[in-house]
C-alpha positions in Angstrom: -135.4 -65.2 67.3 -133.0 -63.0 66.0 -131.0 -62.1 69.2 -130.4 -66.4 69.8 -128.8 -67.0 66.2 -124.7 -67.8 66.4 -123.9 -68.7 62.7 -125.7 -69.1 59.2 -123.8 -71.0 57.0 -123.7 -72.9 53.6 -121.1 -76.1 52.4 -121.9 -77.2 48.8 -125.7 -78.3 48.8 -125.9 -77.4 52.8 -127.3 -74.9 54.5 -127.2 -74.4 58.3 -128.2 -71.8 60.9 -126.8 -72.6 64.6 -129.0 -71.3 67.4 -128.5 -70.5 70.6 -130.8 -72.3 73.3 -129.9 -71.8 76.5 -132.5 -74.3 77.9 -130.3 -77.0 76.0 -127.0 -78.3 78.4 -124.4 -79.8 75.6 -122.5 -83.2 77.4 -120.6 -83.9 74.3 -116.7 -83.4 75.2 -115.9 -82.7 71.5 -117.9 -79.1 71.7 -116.3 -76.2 72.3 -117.3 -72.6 73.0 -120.7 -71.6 73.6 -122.9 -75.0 74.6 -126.9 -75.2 74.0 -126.1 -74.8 70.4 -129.2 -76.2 67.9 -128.4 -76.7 64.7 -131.5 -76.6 61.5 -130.2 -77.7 58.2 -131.4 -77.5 54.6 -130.4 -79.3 51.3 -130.7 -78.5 47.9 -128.3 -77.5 44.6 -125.7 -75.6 45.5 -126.8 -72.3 43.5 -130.2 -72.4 45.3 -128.3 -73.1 48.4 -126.0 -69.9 48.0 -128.8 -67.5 47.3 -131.0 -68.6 50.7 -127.6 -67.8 52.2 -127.4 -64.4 50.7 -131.2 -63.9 51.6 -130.8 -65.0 55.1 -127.6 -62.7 55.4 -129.4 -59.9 53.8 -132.6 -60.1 56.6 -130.4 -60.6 59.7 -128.4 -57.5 58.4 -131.9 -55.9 58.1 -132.6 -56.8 61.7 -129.6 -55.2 62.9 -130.4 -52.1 61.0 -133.4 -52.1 62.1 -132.5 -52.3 65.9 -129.8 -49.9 65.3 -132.6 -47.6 63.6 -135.0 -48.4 66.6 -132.4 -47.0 69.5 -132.2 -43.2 67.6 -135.0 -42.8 65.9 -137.8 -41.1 68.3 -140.8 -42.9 69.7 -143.4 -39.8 68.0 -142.1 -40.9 64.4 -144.8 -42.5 62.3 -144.0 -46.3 60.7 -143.9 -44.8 57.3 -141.1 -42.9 58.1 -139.7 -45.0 60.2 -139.8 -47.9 56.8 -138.9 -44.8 54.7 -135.3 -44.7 56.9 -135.0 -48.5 57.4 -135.1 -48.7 53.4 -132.5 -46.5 52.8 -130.5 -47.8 55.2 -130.8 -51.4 53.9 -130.3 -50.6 50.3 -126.5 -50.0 50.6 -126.2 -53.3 52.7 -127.9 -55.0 50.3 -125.4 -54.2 47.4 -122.7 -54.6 49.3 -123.8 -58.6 50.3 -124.2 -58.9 46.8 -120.6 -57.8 45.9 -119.2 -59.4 48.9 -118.5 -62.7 47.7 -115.9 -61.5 45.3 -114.1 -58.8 47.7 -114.3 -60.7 50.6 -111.6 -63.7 50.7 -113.3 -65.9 53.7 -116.1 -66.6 51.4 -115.4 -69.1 48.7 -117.3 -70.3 45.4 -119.2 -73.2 47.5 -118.3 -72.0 51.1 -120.0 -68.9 52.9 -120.6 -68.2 56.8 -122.3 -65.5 59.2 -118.6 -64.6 60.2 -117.4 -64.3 57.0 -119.8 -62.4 56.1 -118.8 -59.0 57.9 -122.1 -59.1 60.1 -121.9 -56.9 63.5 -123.3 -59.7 65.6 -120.5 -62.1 63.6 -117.1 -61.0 66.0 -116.1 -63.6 67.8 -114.0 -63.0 70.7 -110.2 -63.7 70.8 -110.5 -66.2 73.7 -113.1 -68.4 71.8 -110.7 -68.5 68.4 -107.7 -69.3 71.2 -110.0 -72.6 71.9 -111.4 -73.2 68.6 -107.4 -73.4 67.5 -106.1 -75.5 70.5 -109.1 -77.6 69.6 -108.1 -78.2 66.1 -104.7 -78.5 67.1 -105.5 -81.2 69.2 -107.6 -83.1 67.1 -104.6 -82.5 64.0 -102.5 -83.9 66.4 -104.1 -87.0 67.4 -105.3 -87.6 63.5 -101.2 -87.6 62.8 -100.9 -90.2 65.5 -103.4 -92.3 64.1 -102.0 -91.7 60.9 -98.5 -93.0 61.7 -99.6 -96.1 63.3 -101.3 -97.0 60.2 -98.5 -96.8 58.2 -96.7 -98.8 60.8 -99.5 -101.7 60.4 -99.1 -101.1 56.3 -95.6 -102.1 56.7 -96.2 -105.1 58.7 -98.4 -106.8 56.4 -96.4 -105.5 53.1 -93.1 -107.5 55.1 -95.2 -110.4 55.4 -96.4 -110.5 51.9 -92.6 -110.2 51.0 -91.8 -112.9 53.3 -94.4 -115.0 51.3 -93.6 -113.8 47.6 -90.4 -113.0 48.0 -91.0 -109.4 46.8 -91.4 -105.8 48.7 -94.7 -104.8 47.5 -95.4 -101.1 45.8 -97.8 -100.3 48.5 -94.9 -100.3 51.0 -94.6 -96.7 52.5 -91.0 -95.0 51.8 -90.2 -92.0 53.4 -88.1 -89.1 51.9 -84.8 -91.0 50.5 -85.8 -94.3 51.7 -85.0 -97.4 50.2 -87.0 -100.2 50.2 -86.0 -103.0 52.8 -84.4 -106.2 51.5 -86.6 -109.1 52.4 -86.0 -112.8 51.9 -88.7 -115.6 51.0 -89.7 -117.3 54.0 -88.4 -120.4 54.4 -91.3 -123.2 55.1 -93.7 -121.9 52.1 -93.0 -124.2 49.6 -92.7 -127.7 49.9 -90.4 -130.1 47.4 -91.4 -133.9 47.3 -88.0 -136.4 47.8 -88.0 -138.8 45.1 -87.5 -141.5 47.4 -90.8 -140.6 49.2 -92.8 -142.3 45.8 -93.5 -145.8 46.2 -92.5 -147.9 43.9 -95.8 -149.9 43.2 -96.3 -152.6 40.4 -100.2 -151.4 39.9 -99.9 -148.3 38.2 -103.6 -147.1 39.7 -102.0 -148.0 43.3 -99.0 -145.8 42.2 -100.7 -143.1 41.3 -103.2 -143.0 44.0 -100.5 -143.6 46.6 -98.4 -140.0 44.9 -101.6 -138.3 45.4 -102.0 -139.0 48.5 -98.2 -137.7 49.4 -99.1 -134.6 47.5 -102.0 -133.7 49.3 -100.2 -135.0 52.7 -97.9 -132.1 51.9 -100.5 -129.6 51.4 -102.2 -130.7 54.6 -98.8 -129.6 56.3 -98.6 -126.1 54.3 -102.3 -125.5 55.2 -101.7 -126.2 59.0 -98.4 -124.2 59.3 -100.2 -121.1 57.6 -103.3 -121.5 60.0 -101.1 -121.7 63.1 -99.7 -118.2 62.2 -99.4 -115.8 65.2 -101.3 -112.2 65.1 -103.9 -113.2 62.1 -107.1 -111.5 62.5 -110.3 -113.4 63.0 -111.6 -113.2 59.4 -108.1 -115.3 58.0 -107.8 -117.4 61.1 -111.3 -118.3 60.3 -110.3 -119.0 56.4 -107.5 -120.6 57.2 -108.3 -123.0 59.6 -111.5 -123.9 57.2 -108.7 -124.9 54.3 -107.3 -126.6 56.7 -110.2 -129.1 57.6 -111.1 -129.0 53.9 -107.5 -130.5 53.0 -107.7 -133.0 56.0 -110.9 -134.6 54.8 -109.7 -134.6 51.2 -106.5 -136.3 52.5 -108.7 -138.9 54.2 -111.1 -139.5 50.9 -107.8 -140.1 49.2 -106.9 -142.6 51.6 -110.4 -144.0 51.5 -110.0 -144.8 47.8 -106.6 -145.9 48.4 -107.8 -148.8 50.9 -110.8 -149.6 48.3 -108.7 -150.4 46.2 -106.1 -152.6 48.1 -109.1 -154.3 49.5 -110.4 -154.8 46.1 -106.7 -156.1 44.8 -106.8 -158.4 48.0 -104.5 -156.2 49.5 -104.7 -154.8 53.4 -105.8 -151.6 54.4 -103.5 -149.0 55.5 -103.9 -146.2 58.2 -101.5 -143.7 56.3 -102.9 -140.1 57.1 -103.9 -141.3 61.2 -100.1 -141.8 61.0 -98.8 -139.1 59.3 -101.1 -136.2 61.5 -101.0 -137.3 64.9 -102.5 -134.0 65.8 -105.0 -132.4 64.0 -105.9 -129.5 66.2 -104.5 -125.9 65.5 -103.3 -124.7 68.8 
C-alpha cells in the first residue's frame, strides 16, 4: 500500500522501492532509522530504469493528490467530477516530474530517489538525518582506520622486498614530502662458494659431481633459512618449506650418483649431505 512505502529509488540499471512492514523486527546492528524495512528491486538499462522511476514518482504523487482531493472534496460529488478535479490537479505535477531532473540538484543523470524527488510524504525528520550522518561518520571513520593499517602492512612487505633486492619498491606509500627509506640488502641472501671448498679430484666426473653437490648443499641452506622466516603467511610457508624438501632430496640424488660412482671406481661411499644437515626439520 501506498501509506507503507519509505523510498523509491533508482542506481544505474537498479530500481528499488523500500516498504515499511511493521510485522518485520530488523536484528541487523548496521540499520538505522525506521526497522521492518522490505526492500523489492528491479534491473534493467538504465533509460528504462529512469522512466519506471519517473512513472512510479508520478502515481505516488497521484496518490497524494488524490488523498489530498479526497479530505475537501464533498462526499455528494459524483466520480466523474471527482476524476475531472484529480486530472487537473495531476497535470501540473506531472510536468513538473518531468522537468525536475534538470532543476532539481539531488537528482543526477543515473541517480534519482523519493526524497529527492520533492514528494510530501519524502521529509524526513531532522533527528533521523542526525543518525543517518553519525552513522556514516562512523562507518568513514572506521573505513580510514582500516585504511591506514593497510598501508602500514604495504610498507612491511615493500621493506622486506628491499631487504631482499636491495631496492625500495615503487609501490612503497610516501606521504606528502616523504622520502623514500634507505634500505640495505639483507645480509644471508646470497651465498659465495670458497675456492678452497672444491675438491681437488683426479677424475674429472668425480670433480664435477662432487662441485655440484656443494652447489646445491648451498642452496639447501638458502632454502631452509628463507623457510624459517618469522610472520610468513600460510600460503609461502607452505611454498617454502616444499622448496625446501624438494632441494633436500635433490641434494640426496646428487649424493646418490656421487657414491655410484665411487663404488663403481672402487672407491668408498661417503655420507656427505647426513653430515652436512644434521637437522632437517624447519622449526
Amino acid at each position: 500500500q501506498w501509506k507503507q512505502l519509505e523510498n523509491l529509488y533508482f542506481r544505474e540499471k537498479k530500481f528499488a522501492v523500500e516498504v515499511h512492514d511493521p510485522r518485520r523486527i530488523s536484528v541487523s546492528r548496521r540499520t538505522f532509522g525506521q526497522s521492518g524495512l522490505v526492500v523489492q528491486t528491479w534491473y534493467a538499462n538504465t533509460s528504462l530504469i529512469k522512466s519506471i522511476w519517473v512513472m512510479a514518482i508520478s502515481q505516488h504523487q497521484f496518490y497524494l493528490d488524490r488523498k489530498q482531493s479526497k479530505a475537501k472534496i464533498p462526499s455528494a460529488r459524483s466520480l466523474d467530477d471527482i476524476a475531472m478535479d484529480l486530472t487537473e490537479m495531476g497535470t501540473p505535477k506531472v510536468s513538473k516530474l518531468v522537468t525536475l531532473e534538470a532543476k532539481n540538484q539531488l537528482i543526477m543523470a543515473s541517480n534519482g530517489s523519493l526524497i529527492s524527488s520533492g514528494s510530501q510524504d519524502s521529509e524526513v525528520s531532522e533527528e533521523q538525518k542526525k543518525e543517518k550522518i553519525m552513522e556514516l561518520k562512523k562507518k568513514e571513520k572506521l573505513l580510514q582506520e582500516k585504511l591506514l593499517q593497510k598501508v602500514e602492512e604495504l610498507k612491511k612487505i615493500c621493506l622486506r622486498e628491499a631487504e631482499l633486492t636491495g631496492k625500495v619498491p615503487k609501490e612503497y606509500p610516501l606521504g606528502a614530502g616523504e622520502e623514500p627509506p634507505q634500505v640495505r640488502r639483507r645480509v644471508g641472501t646470497a651465498f659465495k662458494l670458497d675456492d678452497n671448498l672444491l675438491p681437488s679430484e683426479e677424475d674429472p666426473t668425480l670433480q664435477d659431481l662432487e662441485s655440484n653437490f656443494i652447489i646445491h648443499q648451498k642452496l639447501v641452506e638458502a632454502a631452509k633459512k628463507l623457510a624459517s622466516e618469522p610472520d610468513l603467511c600460510k600460503n609461502v610457508k607452505k611454498k617454502r618449506k616444499q622448496e625446501y624438501a624438494d632441494a633436500v632430496k635433490k641434494l640426496q640424488e646428487i649424493e646418490n650418483s656421487i657414491n655410484e660412482y665411487r663404488i663403481k671406481c672402487g672407491k668408498k661411499p661417503t655420507q656427505k649431505s647426513t653430515l652436512a644437515l644434521p637437522g632437517e626439520r624447519i622449526p
